[in-house]
N, C-alpha and C positions, 0 to 999 in steps of 0.2 A: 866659316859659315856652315849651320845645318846642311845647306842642299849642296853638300860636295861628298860624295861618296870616298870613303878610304878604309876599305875592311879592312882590316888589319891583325894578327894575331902576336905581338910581340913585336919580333923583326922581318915576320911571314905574314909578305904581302899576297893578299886572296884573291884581291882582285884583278891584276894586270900581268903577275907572271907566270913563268910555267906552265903555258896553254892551260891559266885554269878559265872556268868560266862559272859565274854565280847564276844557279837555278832558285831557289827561295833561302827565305833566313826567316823561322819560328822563334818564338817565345813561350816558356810556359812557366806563369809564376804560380805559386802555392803560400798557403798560410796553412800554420800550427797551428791547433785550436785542441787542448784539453780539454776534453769532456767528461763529466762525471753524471752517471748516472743515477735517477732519485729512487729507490727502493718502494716497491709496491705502488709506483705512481707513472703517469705518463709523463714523458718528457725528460729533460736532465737540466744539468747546472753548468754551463759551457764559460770559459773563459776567455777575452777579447782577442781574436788570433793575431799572431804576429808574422809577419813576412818570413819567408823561408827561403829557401836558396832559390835561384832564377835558372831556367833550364832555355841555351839558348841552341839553337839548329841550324847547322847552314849545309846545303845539300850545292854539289854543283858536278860538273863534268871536268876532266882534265884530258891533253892530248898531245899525242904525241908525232913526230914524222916518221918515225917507225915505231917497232917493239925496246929497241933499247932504248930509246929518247921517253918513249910512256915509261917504262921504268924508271927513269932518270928522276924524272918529273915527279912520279909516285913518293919516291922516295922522298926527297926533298920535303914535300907536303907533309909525310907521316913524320919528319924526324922536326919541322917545321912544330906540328900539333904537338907531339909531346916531349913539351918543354920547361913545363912546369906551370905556376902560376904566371900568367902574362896580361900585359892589358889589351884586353880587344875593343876594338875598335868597329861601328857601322858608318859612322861620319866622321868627320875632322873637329867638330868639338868638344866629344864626351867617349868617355873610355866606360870598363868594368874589368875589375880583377876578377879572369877566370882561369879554371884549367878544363883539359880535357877527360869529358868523362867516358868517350866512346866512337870511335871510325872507321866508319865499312866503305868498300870501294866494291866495285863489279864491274868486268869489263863486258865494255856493249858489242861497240866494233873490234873484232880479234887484232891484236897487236899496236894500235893506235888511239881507241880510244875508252875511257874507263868515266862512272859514275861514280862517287864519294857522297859518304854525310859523316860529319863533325858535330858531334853533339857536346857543349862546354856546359860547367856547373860554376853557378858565382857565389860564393857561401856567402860576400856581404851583398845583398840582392838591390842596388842601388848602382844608376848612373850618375858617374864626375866626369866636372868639368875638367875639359883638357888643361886651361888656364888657372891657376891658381889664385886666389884673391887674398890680399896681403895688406893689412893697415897696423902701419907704425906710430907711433905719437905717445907723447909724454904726458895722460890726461892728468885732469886735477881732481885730487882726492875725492872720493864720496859723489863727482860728481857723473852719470850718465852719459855717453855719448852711442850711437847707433852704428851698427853694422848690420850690412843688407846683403841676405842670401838671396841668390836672385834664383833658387832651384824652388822645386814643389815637394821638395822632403827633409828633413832634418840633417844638419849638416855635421860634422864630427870636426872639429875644433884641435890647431894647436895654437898653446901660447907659450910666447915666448919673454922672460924679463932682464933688462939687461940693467944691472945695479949700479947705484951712483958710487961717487967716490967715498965713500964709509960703509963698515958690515953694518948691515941691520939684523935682530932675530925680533921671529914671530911679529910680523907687523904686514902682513901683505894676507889680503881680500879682495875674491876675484869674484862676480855676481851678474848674471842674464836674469837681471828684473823682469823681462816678458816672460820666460821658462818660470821661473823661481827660483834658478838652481844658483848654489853659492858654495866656495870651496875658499878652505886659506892653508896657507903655508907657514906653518907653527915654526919650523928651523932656521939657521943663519944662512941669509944668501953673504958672502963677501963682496966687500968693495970691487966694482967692475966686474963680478964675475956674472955667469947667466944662470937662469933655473929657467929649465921648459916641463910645461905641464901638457901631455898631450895625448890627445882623446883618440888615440889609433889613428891620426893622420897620418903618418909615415909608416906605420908596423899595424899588425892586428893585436898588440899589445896595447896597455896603458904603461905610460911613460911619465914620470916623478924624474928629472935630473936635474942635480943639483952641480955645477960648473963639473958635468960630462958625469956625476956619480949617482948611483939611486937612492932618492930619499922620499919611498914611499911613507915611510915610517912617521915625518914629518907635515906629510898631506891628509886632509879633511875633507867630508864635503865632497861635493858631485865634481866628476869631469864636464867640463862647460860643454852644449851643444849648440846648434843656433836654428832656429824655427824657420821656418819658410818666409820671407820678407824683412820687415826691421826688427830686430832684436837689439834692447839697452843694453849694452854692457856699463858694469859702475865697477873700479879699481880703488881701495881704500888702502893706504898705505902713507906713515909720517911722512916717509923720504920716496918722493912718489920716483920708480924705475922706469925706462923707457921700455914701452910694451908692444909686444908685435901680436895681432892677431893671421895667422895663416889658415884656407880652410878652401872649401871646393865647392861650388856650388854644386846640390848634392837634388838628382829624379828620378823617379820610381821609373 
């Protein structure tokens, strides 16, 4: 549930241990916006901006029962913060992959107690869902079935197909008729093996595997995303494979 607080940085709990204590948590998001200016004229030729990275801030107090225990603590914290990419956490149902971009600490009371601020950067600047959303099923050719993002932003998509008992080549079309967007897979999948196609759901790469090997070479056509609410997907394929969509309810 939204209304359960669990700040969280990774495996560095913010909010319960190590005499810390949460004073405020900022946000500062930003948009790219190219601008080109018009020569001998007022004004420019701006293009539509796109989200940028997400700048979030958490400032709070930590303490100690002496001077070494405040060190203790301190320390903890800073080795806690940089730790790489981790998911943070303000509530218990949505995460963001961030790291640390910045941490200043000052001690107020000598020996026991110190102020901090945590400033993180999220390069993909969007909240997921903690739960994952997962539909399997074996549709029937050419025909539409609906999967529902229950987020307010574009969702980034894996699929995954698990092949019947005979190889097939070039015969599998993947399509989000609400998006427009359509891709296919020109190569052989083998008999029961799997091919995942996937839109950086797991990595900040795109991912082409063909039974665990890359075959971007044999893919077309867009990485599938999914709109905010129902989006058709349509699977055309002779020998239809059983297909898993996985994906994240994905908010600004």
């Amino acid at each position: 549930m939204a209304n359960e607080i669990a700040l969280d940085f990774g495996t560095l709990d913010l909010d319960s241990t190590n005499n810390i204590t949460i004073n405020s948590i900022s946000t500062t998001e930003n948009k790219t916006t190219k601008e080109s200016q018009i020569p001998k004229m007022d004004g420019s030729v701006a293009e539509e901006g796109k989200r940028g990275s997400l700048i979030i801030t958490i400032a709070g107090d930590i303490a100690g029962s002496n001077y070494d225990d405040l060190r203790t603590n301190i320390d903890t914290l800073r080795a806690g913060l940089h730790n790489g990419i981790q998911s943070l956490t303000i509530d218990d149902d949505r995460y963001i992959k961030a790291q640390l971009q910045n941490f200043k600490f000052q001690v107020e009371s000598m020996r026991v107690l110190a102020k901090w601020t945590a400033k993180f950067i999220a390069h993909y600047p969007f909240w997921l869902a903690a739960s994952a959303t997962t539909d399997t099923r074996t549709p029937t050719t050419g025909v539409g079935y609906v999967i529902n993002n229950s987020g307010n932003a574009i969702a980034r998509v894996k699929i995954t197909f698990t092949g019947p008992g005979s190889d097939r080549a070039n015969d599998l079309q993947i399509e989000n008729t609400t998006k427009g967007q359509l891709c296919k897979f020109r190569g052989t999948i083998a008999a029961t093996k799997i091919l995942e196609i996937d839109n950086r759901y797991d990595t900040d790469d795109f991912e082409v595997l063909n039974d665990g090997v890359d075959a971007h070479s044999s893919f077309e056509g867009d990485f599938i995303t999914l709109d905010p609410g129902d989006n058709t997907i349509e699977i055309t394929s002779a020998t239809m494979p059983e297909v898993t969509i996985t994906f994240r309810a994905t908010y600004y």
